[in-house]
N, C-alpha and C positions, 0 to 999 in steps of 0.2 A: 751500346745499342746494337742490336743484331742488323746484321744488311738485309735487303730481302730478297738477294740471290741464296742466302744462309736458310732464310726463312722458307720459301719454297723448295728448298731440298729436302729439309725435313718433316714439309708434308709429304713426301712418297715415304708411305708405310712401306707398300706393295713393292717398289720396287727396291727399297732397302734389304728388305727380307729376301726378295729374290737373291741378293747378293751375298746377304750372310749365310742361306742355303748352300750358293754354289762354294765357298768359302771351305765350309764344313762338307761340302761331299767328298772332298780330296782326300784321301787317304794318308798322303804325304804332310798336307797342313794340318790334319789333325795330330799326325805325331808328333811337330814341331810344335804346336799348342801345348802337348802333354810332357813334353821335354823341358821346354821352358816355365811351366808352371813347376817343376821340379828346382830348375836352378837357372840363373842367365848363362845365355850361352853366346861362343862368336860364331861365325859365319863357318871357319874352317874347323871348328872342332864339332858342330852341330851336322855338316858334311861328311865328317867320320860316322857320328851317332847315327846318323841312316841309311849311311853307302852309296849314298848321291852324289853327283859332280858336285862343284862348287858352284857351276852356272846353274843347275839345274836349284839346287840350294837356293839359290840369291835370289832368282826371278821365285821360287815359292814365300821365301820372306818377304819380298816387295809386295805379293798381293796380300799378304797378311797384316802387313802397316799399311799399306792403302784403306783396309777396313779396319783402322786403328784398333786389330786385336792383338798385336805387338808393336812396340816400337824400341828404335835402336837408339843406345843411348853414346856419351860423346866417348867412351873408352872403345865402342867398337861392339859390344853386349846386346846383345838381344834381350829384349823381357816381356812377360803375357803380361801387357793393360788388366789393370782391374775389371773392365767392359769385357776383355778376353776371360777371362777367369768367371765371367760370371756366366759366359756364353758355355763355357767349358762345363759347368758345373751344372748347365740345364740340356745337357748333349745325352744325356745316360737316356732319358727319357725317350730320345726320338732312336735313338740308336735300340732302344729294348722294343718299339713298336716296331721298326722295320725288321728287326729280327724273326718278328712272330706276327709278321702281319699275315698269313694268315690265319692265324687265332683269333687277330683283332677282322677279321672281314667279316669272322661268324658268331663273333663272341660280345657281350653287351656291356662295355667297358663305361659306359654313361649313367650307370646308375650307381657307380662309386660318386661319394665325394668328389667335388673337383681338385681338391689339396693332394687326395690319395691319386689324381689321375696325373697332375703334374708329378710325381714322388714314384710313375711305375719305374723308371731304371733304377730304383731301390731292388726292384728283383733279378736284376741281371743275371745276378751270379743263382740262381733257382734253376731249376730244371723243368718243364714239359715235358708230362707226360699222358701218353692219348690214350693208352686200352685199359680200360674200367677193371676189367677183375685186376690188375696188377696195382690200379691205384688202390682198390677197395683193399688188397692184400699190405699197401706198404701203410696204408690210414690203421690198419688192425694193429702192425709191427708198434707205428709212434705211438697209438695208445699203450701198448702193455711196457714199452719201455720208459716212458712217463716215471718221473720220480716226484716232481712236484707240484706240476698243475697241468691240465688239459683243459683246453678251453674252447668251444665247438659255437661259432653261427652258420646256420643252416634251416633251408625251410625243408629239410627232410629228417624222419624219426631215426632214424642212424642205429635202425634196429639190430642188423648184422653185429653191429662191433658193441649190442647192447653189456654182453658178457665179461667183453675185457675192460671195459668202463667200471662196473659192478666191482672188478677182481682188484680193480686199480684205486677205487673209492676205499675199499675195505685195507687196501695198504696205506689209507692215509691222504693220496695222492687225492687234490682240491680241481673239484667241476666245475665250469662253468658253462651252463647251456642258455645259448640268447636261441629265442627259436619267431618262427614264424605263426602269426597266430591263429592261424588255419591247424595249426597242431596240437593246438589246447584240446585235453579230453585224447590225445592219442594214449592207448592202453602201453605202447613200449616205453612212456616215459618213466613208466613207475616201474620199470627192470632195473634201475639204477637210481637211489637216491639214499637222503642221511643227510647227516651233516655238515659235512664234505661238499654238497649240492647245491649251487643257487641256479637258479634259475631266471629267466627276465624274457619279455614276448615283445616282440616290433612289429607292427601292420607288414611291414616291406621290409623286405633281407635286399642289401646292396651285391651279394655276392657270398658262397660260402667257403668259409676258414675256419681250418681245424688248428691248432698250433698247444705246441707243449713247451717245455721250456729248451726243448733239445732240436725241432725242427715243427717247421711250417708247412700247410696244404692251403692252398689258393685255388680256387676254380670260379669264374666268371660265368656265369646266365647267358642262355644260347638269345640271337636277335628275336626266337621264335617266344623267349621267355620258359621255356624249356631248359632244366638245369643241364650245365655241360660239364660233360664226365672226363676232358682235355682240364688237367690239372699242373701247377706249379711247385715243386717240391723244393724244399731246402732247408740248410745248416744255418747259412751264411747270417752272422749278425745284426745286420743291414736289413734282410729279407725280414728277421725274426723281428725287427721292430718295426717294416711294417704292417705285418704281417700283427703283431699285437696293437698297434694304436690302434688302426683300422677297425680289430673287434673293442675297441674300449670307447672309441667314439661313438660308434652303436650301443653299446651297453649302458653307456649310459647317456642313452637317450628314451634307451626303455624302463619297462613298469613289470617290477618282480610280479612273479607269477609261482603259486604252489600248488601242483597237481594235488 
């Protein structure tokens, strides 16, 4: 039976969280988190791994088992709690919003799925990029380099790049357009089509993404609902999956469409 000095401690959400934050703001305990999820470590050899006294060291381990995100075991070992690891494992996300907080002060991150909005430090390793003609320039590059499939949601007719879609369909290389349906009856859709071509229309676009099999484009809805030309680029395999779930949970939730 739990006490209920037990019991009242773990109704403070608030000030629990408060603690796990300041926890995690530390620079020094999140490397000893990311250390020890590698491998157990002792006191004096984890004091090598960062270049820290060993006082300094100890009193940061002590607040770290205090918030039983480690604990020391009887050979002397340190090791990340399962609790720790799972904390560690939902860090990507708060760390990819403060990096780019401001994209997110002006950018409309609440009309993703909620799974995709827990799951943003999947883009970590992406780049940001803000001047329009260089995205519009490197969006042209991923389509023509395209070997096996391009796959575009977006509530714009992406007429510019209608040409190298065309050149890339005729190589073989498999379309997929989820489009906004404010676009139905747009004349540039039929610059680019065949067999190669499906197409599918949604009321509401969450955000738009280009993505090939070789690299990804992410760009988020300005808070004005105004599309924002501030874009995320990447390789990374990570990015590129979700970067394609993201358009597959859309796609099929839409209703093929044949211009």
């Amino acid at each position: 039976m739990l006490c209920t000095a037990c019991l009242e401690k773990s109704a403070q959400p608030d000030e629990r969280a408060d603690e796990l934050y300041f926890q995690l703001a530390s620079t020094d305990r999140r490397r000893i988190l990311s250390e020890l999820q590698k491998e157990n470590l002792k006191l004096n050899v984890m004091s090598r791994k960062l270049g820290m006294t060993a006082t300094e060291t100890l009193r940061q381990l002590q607040r770290l088992s205090d918030s039983v995100l480690i604990q020391k075991q009887p050979d002397g070992t340190y090791i990340i709690t399962n609790y720790g690891k799972l904390i560690l494992e939902l860090s990507p996300a708060l760390d990819f919003a403060l990096k780019y907080k401001e994209y997110f002060l002006e950018h409309d991150y609440a009309r993703l799925p909620s799974s995709f909005i827990r799951r943003l430090g999947e883009l970590s390793k992406a780049t940001l990029k803000t001047e329009l003609a260089e995205n519009v320039n490197r969006l042209e590059e991923m389509i023509r380099k395209s070997e096996d499939f391009v796959w575009s949601m977006t509530d714009q007719s992406m007429a510019v790049h209608s040409n190298a879609m065309a050149e890339r369909i005729q190589k073989g290389v498999r379309f997929r357009s989820l489009i906004h349906k404010r676009l139905i009856g747009s004349p540039e859709l039929h610059n680019y089509s065949g067999k190669n071509v499906e197409r599918r229309v949604l009321p509401d676009i969450p955000g738009i993404v280009v993505l090939s099999e070789k690299e990804a484009f992410v760009s988020l809805y300005k808070l004005d609902g105004q599309i924002g030309y501030s874009a995320f680029f990447g390789s990374d395999p990570t990015f590129l999956r979700w970067a394609g779930e993201l358009f597959m949970n859309e796609w099929e939730k839409a209703k093929p469409w044949y211009p």
